[in-house]
C-alpha positions in Angstrom: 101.1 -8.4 285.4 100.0 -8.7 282.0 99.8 -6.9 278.2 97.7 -7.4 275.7 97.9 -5.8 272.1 94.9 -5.5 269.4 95.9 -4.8 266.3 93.2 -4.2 263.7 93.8 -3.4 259.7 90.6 -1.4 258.5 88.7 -2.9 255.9 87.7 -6.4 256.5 84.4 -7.2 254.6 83.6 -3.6 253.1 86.3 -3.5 251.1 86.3 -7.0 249.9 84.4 -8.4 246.9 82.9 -11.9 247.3 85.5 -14.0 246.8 87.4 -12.7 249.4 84.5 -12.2 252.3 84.8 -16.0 252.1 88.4 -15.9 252.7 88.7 -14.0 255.3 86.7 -16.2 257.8 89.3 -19.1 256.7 92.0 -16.8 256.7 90.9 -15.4 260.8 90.6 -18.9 261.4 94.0 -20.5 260.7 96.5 -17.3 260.8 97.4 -17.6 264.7 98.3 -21.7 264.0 101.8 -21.4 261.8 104.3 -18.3 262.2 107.4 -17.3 261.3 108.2 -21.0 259.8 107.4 -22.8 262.9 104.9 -25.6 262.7 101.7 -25.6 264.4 103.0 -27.8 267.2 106.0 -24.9 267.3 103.7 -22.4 267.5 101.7 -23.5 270.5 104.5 -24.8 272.1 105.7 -21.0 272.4 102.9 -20.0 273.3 102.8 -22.1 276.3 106.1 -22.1 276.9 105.0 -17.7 277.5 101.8 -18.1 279.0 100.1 -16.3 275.6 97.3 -16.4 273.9 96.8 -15.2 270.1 94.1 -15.4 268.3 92.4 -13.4 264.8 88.9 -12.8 264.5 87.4 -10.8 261.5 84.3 -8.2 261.2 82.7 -6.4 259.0 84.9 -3.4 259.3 88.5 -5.0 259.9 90.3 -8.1 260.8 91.9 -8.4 264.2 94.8 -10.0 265.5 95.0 -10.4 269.7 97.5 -11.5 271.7 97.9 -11.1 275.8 101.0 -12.4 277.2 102.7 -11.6 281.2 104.1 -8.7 281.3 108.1 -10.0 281.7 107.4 -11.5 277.8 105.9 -8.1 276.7 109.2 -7.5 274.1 108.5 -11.0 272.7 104.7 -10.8 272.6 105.4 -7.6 269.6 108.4 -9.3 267.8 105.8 -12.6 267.8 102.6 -10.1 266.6 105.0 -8.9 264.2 106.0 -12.2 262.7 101.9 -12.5 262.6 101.4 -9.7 260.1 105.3 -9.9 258.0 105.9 -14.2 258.2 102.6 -15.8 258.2 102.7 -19.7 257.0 99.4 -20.7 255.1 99.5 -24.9 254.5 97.2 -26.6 252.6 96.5 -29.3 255.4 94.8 -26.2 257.5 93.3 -24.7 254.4 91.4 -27.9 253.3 90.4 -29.0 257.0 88.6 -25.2 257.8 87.2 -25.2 254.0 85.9 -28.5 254.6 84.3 -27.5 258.2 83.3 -24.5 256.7 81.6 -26.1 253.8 80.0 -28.8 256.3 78.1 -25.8 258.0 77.5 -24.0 254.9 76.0 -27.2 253.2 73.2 -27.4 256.1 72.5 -24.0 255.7 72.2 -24.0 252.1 69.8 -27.2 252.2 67.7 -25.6 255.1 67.5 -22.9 253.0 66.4 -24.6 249.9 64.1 -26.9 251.6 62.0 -23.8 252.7 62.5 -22.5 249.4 61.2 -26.1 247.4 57.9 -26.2 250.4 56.9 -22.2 250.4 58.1 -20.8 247.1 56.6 -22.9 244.2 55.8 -20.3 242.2 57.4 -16.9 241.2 61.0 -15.6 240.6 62.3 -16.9 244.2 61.3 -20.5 243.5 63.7 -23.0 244.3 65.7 -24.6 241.6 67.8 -27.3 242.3 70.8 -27.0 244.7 73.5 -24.4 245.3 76.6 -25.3 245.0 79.4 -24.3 247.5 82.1 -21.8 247.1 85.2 -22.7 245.4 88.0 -23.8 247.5 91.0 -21.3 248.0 94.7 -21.8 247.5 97.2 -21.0 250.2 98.5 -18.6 247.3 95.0 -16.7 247.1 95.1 -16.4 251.0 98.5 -15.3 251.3 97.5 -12.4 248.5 94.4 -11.4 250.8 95.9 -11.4 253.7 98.7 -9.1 251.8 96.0 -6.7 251.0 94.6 -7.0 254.3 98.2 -5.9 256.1 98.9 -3.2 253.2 95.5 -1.1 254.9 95.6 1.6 257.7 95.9 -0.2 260.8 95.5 0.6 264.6 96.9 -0.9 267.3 95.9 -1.1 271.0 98.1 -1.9 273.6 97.2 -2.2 277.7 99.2 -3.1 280.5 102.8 -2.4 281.7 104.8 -2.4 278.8 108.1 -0.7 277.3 105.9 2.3 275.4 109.8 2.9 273.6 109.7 -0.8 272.5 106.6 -0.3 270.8 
């Protein structure tokens, strides 16, 4: 009674420098909330309104967008994956509130970090000095461009359940 549909573009952290490892744990985290120029409150609407779920999650070799959905709304769960990869909406609002959360848990790590640093490490090359300082915020511009060379990779895409193989 229901489909479900992985589809993964290779590459993910391996073949992304530093500045964008960063970004792509923002980007998996707000991608599934604003799609095809629906709102975020659109967005989950419809996918109530068909029973769905959709999510992205990243990893070291690719980044991952899932969706399962019954099987009568199988046609509208690809044109909505679709809209995923071609019409993806990146606001600042979702941006700054995920950078901030990020930061938040990055901030405790980085002074746990430094506080074993300061009371074990006095001496030597790995002393501590002083704090780090957190990485740079990202614009929705520098997103949209990673996510652009995330989609422009080989890609595979897995699909289980009863669905129209035609359609896909």
């Amino acid at each position: 009674p229901f489909v479900a549909a992985t589809l993964c573009f290779s590459g993910g952290e391996v073949l992304a420098d530093e500045e964008e490892r960063r970004g792509l744990d923002i980007l998996a985290r707000i991608l599934p909330f604003r799609l095809g120029g629906r709102t975020r409150l659109e967005t989950a609407e419809w996918l109530y309104a068909h029973s769905a779920s959709f999510h992205a999650c990243r990893s070291v070799d690719d980044i991952c967008l899932n969706m399962t959905a019954p099987t009568r709304f199988s046609s509208e769960l690809f044109a909505f994956l679709r809209e995923a990869v071609e019409r993806p909406a990146f606001c600042e609002e979702d941006i700054e509130r995920e950078q901030a959360l990020a930061a938040f848990e990055d901030d405790r790590l980085l002074q746990s970090f430094q506080l074993f640093r300061y009371i074990l490490l006095t001496d030597g090359p790995y002393r501590s000095s002083g704090w780090i300082s957190g990485p740079e915020p990202l614009s929705a511009a520098e997103l949209e461009e990673l996510w652009k060379a995330q989609v422009s990779r080989p890609w595979t895409l897995c699909v289980s359940g009863d669905f129209d193989r035609e359609a896909v």
